[in-house]
ZAMARGU-4260 file (C-alpha; in steps of 0.2 Angstrom, whole numbers, plus 5000, padded with zeros to 4 digits):
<rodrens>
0) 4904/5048/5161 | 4902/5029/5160 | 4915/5016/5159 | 4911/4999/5151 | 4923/4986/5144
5) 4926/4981/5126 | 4913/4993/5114 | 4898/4997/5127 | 4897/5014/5121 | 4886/5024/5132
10) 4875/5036/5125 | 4884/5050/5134 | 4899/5043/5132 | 4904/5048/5113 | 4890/5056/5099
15) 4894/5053/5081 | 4895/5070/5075 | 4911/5069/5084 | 4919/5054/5077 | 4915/5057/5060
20) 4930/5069/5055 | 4941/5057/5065 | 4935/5041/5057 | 4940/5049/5043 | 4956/5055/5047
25) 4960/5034/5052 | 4953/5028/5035 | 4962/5040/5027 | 4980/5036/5035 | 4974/5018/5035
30) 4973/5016/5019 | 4988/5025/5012 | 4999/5014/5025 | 4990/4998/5018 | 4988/5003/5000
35) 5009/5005/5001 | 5011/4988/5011 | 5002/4979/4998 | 5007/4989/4984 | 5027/4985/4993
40) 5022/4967/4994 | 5014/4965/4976 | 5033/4971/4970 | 5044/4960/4981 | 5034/4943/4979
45) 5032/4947/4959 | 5051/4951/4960 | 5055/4934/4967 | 5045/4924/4956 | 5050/4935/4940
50) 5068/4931/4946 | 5064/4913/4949 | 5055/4909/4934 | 5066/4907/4918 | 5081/4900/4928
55) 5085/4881/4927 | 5077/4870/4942 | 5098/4868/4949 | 5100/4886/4951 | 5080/4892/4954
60) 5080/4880/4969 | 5097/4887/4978 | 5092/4906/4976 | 5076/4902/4980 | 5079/4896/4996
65) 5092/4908/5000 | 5081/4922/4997 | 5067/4912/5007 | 5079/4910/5023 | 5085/4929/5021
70) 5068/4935/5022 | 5062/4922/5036 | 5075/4927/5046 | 5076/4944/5045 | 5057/4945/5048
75) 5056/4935/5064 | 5073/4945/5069 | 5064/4960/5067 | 5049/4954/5078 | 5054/4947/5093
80) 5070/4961/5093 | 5059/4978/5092 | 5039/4974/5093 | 5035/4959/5100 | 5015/4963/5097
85) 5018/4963/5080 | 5020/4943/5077 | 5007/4933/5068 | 4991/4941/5061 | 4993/4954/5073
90) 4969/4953/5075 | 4971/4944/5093 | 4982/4956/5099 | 4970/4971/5095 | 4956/4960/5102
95) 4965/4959/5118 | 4968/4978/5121 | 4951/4981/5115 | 4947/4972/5131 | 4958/4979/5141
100) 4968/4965/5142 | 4984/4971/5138 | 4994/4987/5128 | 4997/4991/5109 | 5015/5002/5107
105) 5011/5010/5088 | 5026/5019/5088 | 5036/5003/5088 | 5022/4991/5079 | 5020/5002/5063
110) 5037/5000/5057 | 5040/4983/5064 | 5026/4976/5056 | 5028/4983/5041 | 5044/4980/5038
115) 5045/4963/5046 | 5028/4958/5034 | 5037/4965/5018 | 5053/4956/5018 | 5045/4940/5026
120) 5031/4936/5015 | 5041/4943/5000 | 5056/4930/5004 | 5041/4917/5001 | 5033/4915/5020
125) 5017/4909/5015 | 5007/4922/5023 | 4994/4936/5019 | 4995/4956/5020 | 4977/4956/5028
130) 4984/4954/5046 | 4997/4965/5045 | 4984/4979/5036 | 4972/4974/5049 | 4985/4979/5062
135) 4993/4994/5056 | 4975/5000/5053 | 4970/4998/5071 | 4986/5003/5078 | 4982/5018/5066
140) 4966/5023/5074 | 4974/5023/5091 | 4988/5035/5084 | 4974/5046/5079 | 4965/5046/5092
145) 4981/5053/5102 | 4983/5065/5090 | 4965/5071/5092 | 4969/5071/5111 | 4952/5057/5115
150) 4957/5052/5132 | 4959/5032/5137 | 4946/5021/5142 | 4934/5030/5130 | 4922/5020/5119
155) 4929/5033/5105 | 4945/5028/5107 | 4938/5010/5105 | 4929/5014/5090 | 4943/5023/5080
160) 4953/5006/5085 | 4939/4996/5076 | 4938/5009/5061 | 4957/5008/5058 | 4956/4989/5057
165) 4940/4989/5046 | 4949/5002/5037 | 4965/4990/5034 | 4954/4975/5029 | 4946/4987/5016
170) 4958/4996/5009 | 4969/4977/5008 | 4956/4966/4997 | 4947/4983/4990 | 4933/4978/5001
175) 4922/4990/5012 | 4907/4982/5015 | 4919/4966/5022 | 4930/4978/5033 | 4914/4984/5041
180) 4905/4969/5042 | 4922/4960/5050 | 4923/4974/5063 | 4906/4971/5069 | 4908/4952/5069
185) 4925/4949/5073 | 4932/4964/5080 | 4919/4971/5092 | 4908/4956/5093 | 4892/4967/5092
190) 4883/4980/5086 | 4882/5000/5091 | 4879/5017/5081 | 4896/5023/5084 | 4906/5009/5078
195) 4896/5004/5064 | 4896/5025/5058 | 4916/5024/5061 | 4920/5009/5052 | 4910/5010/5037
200) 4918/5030/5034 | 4935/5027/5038 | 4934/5006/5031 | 4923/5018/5013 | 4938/5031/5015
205) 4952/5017/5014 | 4944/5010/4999 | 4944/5024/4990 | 4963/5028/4994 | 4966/5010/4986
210) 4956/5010/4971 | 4965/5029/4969 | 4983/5022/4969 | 4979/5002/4963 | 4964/5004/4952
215) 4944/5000/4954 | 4945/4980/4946 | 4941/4964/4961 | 4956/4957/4966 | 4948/4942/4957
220) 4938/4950/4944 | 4926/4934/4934 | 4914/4944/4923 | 4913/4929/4910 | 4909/4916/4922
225) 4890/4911/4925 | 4883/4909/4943 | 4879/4894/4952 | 4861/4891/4950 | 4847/4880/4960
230) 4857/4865/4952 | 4871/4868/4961 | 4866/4871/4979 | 4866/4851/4986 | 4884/4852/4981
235) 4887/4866/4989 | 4879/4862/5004 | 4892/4846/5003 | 4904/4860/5001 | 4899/4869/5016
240) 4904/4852/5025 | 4921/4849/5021 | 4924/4866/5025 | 4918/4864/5041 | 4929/4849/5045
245) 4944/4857/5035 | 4942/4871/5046 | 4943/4863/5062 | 4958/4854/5054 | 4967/4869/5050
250) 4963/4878/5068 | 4971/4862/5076 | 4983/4861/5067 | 4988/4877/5068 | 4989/4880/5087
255) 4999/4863/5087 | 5012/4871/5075 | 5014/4887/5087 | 5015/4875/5100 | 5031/4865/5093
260) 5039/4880/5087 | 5038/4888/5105 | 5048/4872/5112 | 5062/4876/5101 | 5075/4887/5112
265) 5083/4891/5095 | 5090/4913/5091 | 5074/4921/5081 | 5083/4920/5066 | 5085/4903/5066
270) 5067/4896/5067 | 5064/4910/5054 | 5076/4907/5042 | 5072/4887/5044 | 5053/4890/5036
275) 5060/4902/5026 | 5071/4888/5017 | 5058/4878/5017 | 5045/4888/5008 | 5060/4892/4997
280) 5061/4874/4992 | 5044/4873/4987 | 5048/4889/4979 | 5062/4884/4970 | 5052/4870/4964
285) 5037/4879/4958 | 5037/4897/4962 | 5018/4903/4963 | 5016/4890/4980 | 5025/4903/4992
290) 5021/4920/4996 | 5004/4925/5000 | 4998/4914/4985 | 4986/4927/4975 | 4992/4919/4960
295) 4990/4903/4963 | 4974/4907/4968 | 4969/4917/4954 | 4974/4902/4942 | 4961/4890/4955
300) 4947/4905/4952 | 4950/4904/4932 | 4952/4883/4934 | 4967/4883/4924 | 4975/4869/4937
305) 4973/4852/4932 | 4964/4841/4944 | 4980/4831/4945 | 4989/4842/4954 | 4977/4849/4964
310) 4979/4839/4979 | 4999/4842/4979 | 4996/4860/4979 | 4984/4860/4992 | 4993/4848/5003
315) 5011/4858/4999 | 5001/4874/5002 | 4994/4867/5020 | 5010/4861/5024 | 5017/4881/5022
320) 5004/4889/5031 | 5008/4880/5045 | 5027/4879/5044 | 5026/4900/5043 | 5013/4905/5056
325) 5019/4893/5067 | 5035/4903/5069 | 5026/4919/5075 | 5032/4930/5058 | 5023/4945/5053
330) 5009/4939/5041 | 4991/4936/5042 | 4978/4919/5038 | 4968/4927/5026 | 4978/4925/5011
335) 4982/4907/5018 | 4967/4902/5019 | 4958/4909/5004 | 4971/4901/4993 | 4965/4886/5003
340) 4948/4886/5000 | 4951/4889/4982 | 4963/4875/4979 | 4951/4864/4989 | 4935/4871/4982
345) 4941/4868/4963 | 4947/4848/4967 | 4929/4847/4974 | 4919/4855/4961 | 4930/4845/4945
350) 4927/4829/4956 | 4908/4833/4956 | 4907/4838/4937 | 4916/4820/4935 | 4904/4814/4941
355) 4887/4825/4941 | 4889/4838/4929 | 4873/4846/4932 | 4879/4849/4951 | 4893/4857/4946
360) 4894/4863/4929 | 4906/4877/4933 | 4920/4866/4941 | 4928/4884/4946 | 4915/4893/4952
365) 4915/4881/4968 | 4934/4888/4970 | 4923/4903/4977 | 4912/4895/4987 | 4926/4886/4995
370) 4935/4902/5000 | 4922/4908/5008 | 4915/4891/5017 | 4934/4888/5023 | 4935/4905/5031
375) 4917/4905/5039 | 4924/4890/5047 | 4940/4894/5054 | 4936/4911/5058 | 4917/4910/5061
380) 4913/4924/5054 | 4900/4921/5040 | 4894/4938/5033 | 4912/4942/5032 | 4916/4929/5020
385) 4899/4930/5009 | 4903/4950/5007 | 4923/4946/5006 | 4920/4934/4991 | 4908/4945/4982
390) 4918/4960/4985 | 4934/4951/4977 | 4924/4943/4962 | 4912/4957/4960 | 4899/4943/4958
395) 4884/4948/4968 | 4874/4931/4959 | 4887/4919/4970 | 4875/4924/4985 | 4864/4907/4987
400) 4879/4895/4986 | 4888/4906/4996 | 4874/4905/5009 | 4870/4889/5009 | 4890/4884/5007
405) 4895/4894/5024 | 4880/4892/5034 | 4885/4874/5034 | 4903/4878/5037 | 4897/4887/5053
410) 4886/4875/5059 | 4896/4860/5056 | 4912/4869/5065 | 4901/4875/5080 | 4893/4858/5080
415) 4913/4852/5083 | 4916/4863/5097 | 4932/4872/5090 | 4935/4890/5096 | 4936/4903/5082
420) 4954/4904/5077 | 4958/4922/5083 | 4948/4920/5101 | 4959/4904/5101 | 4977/4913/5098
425) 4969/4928/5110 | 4966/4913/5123 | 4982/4904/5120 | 4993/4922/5122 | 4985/4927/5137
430) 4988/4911/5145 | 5006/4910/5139 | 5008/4927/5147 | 5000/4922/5165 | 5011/4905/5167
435) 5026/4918/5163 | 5021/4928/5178 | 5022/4913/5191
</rodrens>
């Protein structure tokens, strides 16, 4: 029997009659644990900003940052007291034991990361479920896998690793077709039978389990809103090219956040709490900007922000992302991100029909296209985003912008020399690790 690194599956090694029941076995486990962590998460972020909302700005801002700091706290606590693996997005981590390159406890991880994700992101961390169901999903496959007996080092223990996360990824956004497609890209960084049979089953199966228990609508459903036409692509293209500089912007700034926060010699709870009051503040002050943002991001989609505040948002929401992945919480980029590309994509496409209304007739529509642009960028993964953003609109007719709006992104990052931000947190952990060692 063969032995190859990362997913070289040998034909000997793994047939997929084999996998299939076991594929979906993850997506169905997968998507129940990530169906309840956003379902968990839904209730405790729209439980803070319900409890924030009506109350006078001198008493929203105090609980709100109380409620920010317990949450901060008590998430990072969690992390670096029980399950280390399970800080940040958790996607590097199941990259590196892909490879070999280091070990992935489930037994510790899926509570931790659970738990750790709810109360953090629900205190107001501005962070995204994506990670964490990406994660749980892959730590899920390897739990299957040892419940099926598939001995280590195999390619099919591999694959139902990648299924679980495609699975998690799916059954978060109610998107299959991006949960295979981020496997294949992202995840196993190329294509074989196996993984591709495994991850669309078990990433269809988790889909299937969410729409079940959260219902069959897009997360951002826009049925009245008209496509993009020919019109519109030189402004997308222009699009495409601040989302290529506001990616590399964000992948450098991120791993400069990680860096200061990993001088601070401060307890766990400590660093958390501290982002957790501060994305309290911003909170307290306006209660849709924290969390994971699927409001606020919803409000850019439907272009119900006024261009006037638009670069305060963006900036303030910037600012967050950085202040909370920076401290190594349970959360993912996703969310961040997304909510990013709308705010940024909505300034950009009112600024255009200011000035040329034919470019940009549908101000909010570019809020799309810049969700998907800024996350082609950062995580150079362009059919991800392109499926991701007509899987959460359910609007297949955004394809051209898209195309044109993240092909530039791609180019224009790659062209700039950054890393991809999860090989960049894969690369930046492992070498942490070795200088520990000396």
């Amino acid at each position: 029997m063969s032995s190859e690194s990362g997913f070289g599956l040998a034909a000997g090694e793994v047939k997929r009659r084999h996998i299939l029941p076991k594929a979906l076995v993850v997506g169905l486990v997968a998507g129940l644990l990530a169906t309840a962590f956003r379902m968990a998460l839904a209730a405790a972020e729209g439980g803070r900003i319900a409890l924030l909302t009506p109350l006078e700005p001198g008493v929203r801002i105090p609980v709100a940052i109380t409620l920010g700091a317990v949450g901060g706290g008590l998430g990072l606590w969690l992390v670096r007291r029980f399950a280390p693996d399970a800080s940040g997005s958790g996607i590097p981590q199941l990259k590196a034991f892909v490879l070999g390159q280091r070990g992935l406890e489930w037994r510790r991880l899926l509570p931790i990361k659970f738990l750790a994700g709810l109360v953090g992101i629900g205190g107001g961390l501005a962070l995204g479920r994506e990670g964490p169901t990406i994660q749980m999903g892959g730590a899920t496959g390897l739990m299957v896998g040892e419940w099926f007996r598939v001995r280590p080092g195999e390619g099919e223990r591999k694959a139902l690793i990648a299924a679980g996360a495609g699975a998690g990824l799916a059954a978060a956004f109610n998107a299959p077709l991006a949960g295979v497609m981020f496997v294949l890209e992202e995840l196993a960084g190329n294509f074989t039978p196996v993984v591709f049979v495994s991850a669309f089953l078990a990433s269809v199966t988790a889909d299937v389990v969410g729409r079940i228990l959260t219902g069959e609508m897009p997360i951002f459903p826009l049925h009245d809103m008209p496509a993009p036409g020919l019109h519109a692509l030189p402004a997308a293209l222009v699009l495409g090219l601040a989302c290529g500089l506001g990616g590399v912007l964000f992948n450098r700034s991120l791993l400069k956040s990680l860096d200061l926060y990993a001088r601070l010699r401060w307890p766990a709870w400590t660093i958390g709490a501290l982002a957790g009051a501060v994305a309290g503040l911003a909170s307290g002050i306006y209660p849709g900007v924290a969390g994971g943002g699927g409001l606020l991001a919803e409000r850019a989609i439907a272009g119900e922000i006024a261009l006037r505040w638009l670069p305060a948002l963006l900036l303030t929401r910037f600012f967050l992302s950085m202040t909370s992945y920076g401290t190594g919480a349970a959360g993912g980029i996703f969310a961040p991100l997304l909510v990013l590309g709308a705010l940024g994509g909505l300034t950009f496409g009112q600024v255009v029909h200011s000035v040329a209304p034919a470019w940009a007739a549908q101000p909010a529509a570019f809020a799309v296209i810049g969700m998907g642009g800024l996350l082609t960028a950062i995580v150079r993964a362009p059919l991800t985003g392109i499926v991701l953003m007509i899987e959460l609109t359910g609007k297949y007719d955004f394809m051209l912008p898209l195309l044109a709006c993240c092909l530039v992104a791609y180019g224009v990052a790659e062209g700039l020399r950054d890393t991809p931000i999860y090989e960049a947190l894969r690369e930046r952990a492992l070498n942490r690790e070795r200088a520990a060692e000396q």
